[in-house]
N, C-alpha and C positions, 0 to 999 in steps of 0.2 A: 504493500500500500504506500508505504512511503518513498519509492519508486518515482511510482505512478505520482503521486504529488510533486515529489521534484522534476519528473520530467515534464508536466502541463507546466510550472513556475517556469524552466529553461524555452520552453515553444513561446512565452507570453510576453518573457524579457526582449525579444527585440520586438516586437510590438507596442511594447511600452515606450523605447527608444525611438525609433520610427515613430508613435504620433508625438514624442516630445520636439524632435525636429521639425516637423509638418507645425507642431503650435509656434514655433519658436520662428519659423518662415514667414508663420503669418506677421508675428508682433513683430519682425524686423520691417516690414512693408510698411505699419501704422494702418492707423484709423480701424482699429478695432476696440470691440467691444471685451474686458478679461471679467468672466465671474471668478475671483478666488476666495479661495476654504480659507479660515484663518488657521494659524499655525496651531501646534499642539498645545494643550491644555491641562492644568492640575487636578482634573477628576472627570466625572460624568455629568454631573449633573448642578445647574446653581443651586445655591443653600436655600432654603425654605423661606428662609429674609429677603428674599434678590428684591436689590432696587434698582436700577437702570442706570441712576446717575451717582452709585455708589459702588466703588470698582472691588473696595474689603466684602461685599454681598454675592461676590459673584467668580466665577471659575475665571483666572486668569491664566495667561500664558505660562507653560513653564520656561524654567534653564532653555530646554531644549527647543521648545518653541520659539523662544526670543534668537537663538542660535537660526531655527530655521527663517525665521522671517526678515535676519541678516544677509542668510544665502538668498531669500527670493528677491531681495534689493540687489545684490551684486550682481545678479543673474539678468537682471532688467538691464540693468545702468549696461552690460556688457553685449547683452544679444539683442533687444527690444529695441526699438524706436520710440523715442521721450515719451514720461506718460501726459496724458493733457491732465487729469486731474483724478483725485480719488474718494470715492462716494464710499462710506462703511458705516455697516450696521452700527450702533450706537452702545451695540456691548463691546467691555474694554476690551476682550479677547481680539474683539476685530480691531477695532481704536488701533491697538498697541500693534499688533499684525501690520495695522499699513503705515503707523509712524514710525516704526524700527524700519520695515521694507524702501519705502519708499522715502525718509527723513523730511517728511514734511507734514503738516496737521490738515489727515483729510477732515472733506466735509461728511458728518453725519445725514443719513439720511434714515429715518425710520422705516419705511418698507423694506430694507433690507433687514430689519430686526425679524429674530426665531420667528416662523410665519405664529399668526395666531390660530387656534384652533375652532372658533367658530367660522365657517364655510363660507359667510359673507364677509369676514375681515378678512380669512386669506385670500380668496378673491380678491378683494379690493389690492393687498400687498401685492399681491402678482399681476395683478395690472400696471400696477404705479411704477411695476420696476421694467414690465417690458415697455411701457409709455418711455423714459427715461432711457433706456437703449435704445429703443427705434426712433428717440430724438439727436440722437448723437450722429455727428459728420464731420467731428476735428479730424485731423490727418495725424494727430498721434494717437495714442492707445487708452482709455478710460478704462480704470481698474475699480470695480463694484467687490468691499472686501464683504462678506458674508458668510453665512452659513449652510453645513450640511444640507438639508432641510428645506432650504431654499431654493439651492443649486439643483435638487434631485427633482423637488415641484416645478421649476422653470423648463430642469432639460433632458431628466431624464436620467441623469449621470448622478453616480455616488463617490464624490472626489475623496481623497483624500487629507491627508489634514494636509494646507498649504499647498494643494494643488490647482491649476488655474484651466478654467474651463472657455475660451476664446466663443462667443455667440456670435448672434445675426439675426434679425430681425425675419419671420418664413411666416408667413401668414397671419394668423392671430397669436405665435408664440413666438419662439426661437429655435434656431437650430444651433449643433455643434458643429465648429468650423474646426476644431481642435482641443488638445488638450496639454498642456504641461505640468510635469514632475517634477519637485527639488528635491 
């Protein structure tokens, strides 16, 4: 059995590589749209207190995460075309994800917060974010930091922690143009 698991992991590795290149093609081009995962985290789940604007209430990045969200800024500044600007959910997890990555204070935007669970608020969040992408047309890269949860409601995909999913505006939704791995 465990064979058989290493050998589907070795068939999948360059398939991993191959669509990082293909993400990494697009964002040298610009004017794309990046949904990314924020980096890793100090547990599962926020504490019972979570406040939004209180970052001690809530799962923060770890060591390792604040590490990773160094490499997805060098990895930009090095292969990407400039970012135009960056929209993040309003939990610190993402905050701190795109001010380590990126070294600058994105703007907060709340429909990238955990979707809500009644049916007409997350609606509403997943409209406002594809409204928001299929308003964009700068020629450099708009990075949307968010979450799990989001990413997979919008496109289908279940990234990674700190993985960057490259969209496009396809009809009433989006599609996946690519993906990147740190």
């Amino acid at each position: 059995m465990l064979r058989i698991v290493l050998a589907l992991f070795l068939l999948m590795a360059p398939s991993l590589a191959h669509a990082t290149d293909a993400g990494w093609a697009l964002l040298r081009d610009g004017g794309h749209v990046v949904l990314l995962r924020h980096a890793f985290v100090t547990g599962a789940t926020d504490p019972a207190n979570f406040d939004i604007g209180n970052c001690a209430t809530q799962l923060n990045l770890s060591e390792r995460g604040k590490q990773l969200a160094s490499r997805i800024g060098a990895l930009f500044a090095a292969r990407a075309a400039p970012i135009d600007h960056v929209l993040s959910s309003r939990y610190c997890r993402c905050l701190d994800t795109a001010r380590i990555a990126f070294e600058s204070e994105p703007q907060p935007f709340a429909p990238l917060d955990l979707l809500k669970t009644d049916p007409g608020e997350k609606a509403a969040q997943i409209a406002a974010i594809v409204k928001e992408i299929r308003g964009y047309s700068g020629s450099d890269n708009l990075v949307l930091v968010t979450h799990l949860e989001d990413i997979e409601a919008l496109t289908g995909v279940a990234p990674r922690e700190g993985e960057a999913v490259v969209v496009a505006p396809d009809g009433d939704g989006l599609k996946v143009l690519g993906r990147v791995t740190f």
